[in-house]
Structure formats: C-alpha cells, structure tokens
N, C-alpha and C positions, 0 to 999 in steps of 0.2 A: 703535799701541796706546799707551794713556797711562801713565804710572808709575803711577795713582793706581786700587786698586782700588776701584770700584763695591760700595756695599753699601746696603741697605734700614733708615733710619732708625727704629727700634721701639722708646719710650724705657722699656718695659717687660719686665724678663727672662720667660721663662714658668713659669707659674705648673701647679704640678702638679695633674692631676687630682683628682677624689670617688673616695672606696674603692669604687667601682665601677672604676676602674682608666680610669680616662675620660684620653685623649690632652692633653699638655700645652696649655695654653693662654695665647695670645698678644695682648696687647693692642693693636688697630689702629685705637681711636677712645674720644678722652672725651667723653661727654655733659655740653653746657655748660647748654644750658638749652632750653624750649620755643619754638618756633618758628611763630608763628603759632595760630590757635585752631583746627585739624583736628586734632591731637594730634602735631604732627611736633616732632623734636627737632632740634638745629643739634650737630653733633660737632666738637672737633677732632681733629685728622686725626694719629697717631702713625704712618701708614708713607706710601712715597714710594710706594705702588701705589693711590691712591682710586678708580682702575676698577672694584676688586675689588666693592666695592659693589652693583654692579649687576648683578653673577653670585652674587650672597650671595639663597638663597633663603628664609635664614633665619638667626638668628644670633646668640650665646651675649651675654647681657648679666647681666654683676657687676656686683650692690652692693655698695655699700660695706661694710654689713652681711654681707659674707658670701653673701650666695644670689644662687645661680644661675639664672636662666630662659633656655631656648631662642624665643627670638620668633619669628615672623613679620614677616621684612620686606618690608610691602607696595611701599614705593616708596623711590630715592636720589635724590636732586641734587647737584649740588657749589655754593657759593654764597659766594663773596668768600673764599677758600682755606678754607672747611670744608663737611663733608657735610651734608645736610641728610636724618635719615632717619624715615621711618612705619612704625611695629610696629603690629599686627592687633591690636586692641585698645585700644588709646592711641588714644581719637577727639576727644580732647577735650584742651584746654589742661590743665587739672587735672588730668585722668592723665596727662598726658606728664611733669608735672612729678613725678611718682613716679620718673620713670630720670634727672633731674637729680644728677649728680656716678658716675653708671652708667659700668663699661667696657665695652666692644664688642670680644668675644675671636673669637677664631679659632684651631683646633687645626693644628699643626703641621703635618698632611696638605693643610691650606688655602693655607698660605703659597707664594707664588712662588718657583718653580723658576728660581734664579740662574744664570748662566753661570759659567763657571771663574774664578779669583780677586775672586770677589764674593760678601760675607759679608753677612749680618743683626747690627748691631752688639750684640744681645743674644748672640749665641754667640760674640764676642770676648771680652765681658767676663766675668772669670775664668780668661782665659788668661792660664798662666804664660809670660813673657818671661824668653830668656836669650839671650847674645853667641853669636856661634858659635864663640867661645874657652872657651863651657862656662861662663862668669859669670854666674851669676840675676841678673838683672836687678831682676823682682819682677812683680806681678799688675797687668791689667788691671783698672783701678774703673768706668773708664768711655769713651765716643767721644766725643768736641766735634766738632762740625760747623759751622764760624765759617769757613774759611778754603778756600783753593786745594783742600786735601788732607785729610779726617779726621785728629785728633788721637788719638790713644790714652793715657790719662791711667794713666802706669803710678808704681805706688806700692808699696815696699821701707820698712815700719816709717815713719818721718817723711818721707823723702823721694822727691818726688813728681816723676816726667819726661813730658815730650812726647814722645811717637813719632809723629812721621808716619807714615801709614797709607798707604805707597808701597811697590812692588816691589823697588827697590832698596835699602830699608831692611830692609822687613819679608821677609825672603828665602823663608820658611818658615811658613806658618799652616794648622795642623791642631786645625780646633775641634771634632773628635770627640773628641782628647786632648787638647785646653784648650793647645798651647800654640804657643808663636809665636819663632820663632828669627829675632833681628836682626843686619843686619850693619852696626853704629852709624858715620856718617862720624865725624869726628876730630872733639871737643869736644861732641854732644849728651850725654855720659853725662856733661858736667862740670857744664850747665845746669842 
C-alpha cells in the first residue's frame, strides 16, 4: 500500500442548497465554450472521475448569475483531456453559448464512494491541523496537486506550511470534524 492517500481532485468546496433544503452541491465541470454548431459545449473537467458523465442522466448547471437549471443531458465525450457535453435544448451554437462560464454540479449523494484513507480535497479544506503533542498547528486553505504526494497548504495567521498528504505524516484525518492530527518528521514545522 502506498503512504500516499488517494483523493478526488474537486477545486470547488460545496456550495449549499435553495431554501427548499436542496443537498449540497458540488462542482465537477466548467463550461469553457461551444463546441461545434449542434449545441454541445466542451468542459473542463474539476474531478478525477469523468466516467461519471455518462451515468449523468441529467444535471444541475450554475450560472454565474446565480440560477440554477436541472438539464437534460443528452450525450458525453471525453475529447483532448475535457468533456464534451449536449443538454436537451441547446441545439444550436447560440444557445450553447448561453452555459458559457456555467458549473456542472452534482449533489453529494452523486459523488464516488471512496475507499478508506481517500478523501475529496474539498472536505480537507478547513480542517483544523494540530501535532500529536496537542500544538494547533492551523487550518487547511487549500490541496496543491504538483508533486509525488498532495500538498496540504496549512496556514496559522501569516504563516503558511506544507504538509504532505501521506500516512505517516498525516496520522489522523476526521473530516466529519474538520480535523487532521499530524505526526510532523523533524524540521517541516520550521519551513
């Protein structure tokens, strides 16, 4: 097994329901631009699952503005690392270009079902970190995904550390209660 826990790239936290009490919702694709003159649009792709796509028989699109529609998604592709997708309605260049700068959400019930020490890096961030000698360390702001291992971008007022996002660092991650207990080798808390 690797040190390095598995987790699903989503660079958007989610975002809370309409006072209908509607299940959080998650961003797994931006709309760049129209794609072709059938009304398809070209996304890029915010999770490491674009399968999903193709089991999506419909599916929640944010404006920028604010409103929400549920579409009809007629058809996916995947096409030079983004999606390519067709909503029921959008038959035409000119209305596709209406979901131009659109998210493409998904409610929490939709997300994959991870294996054990494998997170969604939106339910990292905001966890509080602390030593296992009881030291707050300070809060997750964010994942960086550059390297061998995720980054954990933790930041205490001005100052701001790396945590690698490995097992034998990160000993402890409970992101029901936002927090994450490490056991720092010798000199990362001085970086």
């Amino acid at each position: 097994m690797s040190d390095r826990p598995a987790h699903e790239r989503v660079s958007e936290p989610p975002v809370g329901g309409g006072a209908s009490g509607e299940d959080e919702l998650i961003c797994v694709a931006r709309i760049a631009r129209p794609q072709g003159h059938r009304g398809e649009v070209i996304a890029d792709l915010l999770t490491d699952f674009p399968e999903r796509f193709a089991r999506l028989g419909s599916a929640i699109v944010k404006f920028a503005d604010g409103q929400v529609l549920s579409l009809k998604l007629e058809n996916s592709r995947m096409h030079k690392g983004r999606v390519v997708l067709k909503f029921s309605g959008y038959d035409s260049m000119t209305r596709a270009d209406d979901l131009r700068g659109a998210r493409v959400m998904i409610t929490r019930d939709q997300l994959v079902k991870l294996p054990d020490d494998t997170y969604y890096d939106f339910d990292l961030i905001g966890c509080e970190v602390d030593a296992q000698d009881g030291r707050r360390i300070g809060r997750v702001e964010e994942v960086q995904n550059y390297g061998a291992a995720p980054l954990l971008v933790v930041r205490d007022g001005l100052r701001e550390l790396l945590v690698p996002l490995v097992l034998s660092i990160c000993v402890e991650i409970d992101t029901e209660r936002k927090r994450i207990i490490i056991n720092p080798p010798e000199g990362l808390l001085e970086l």
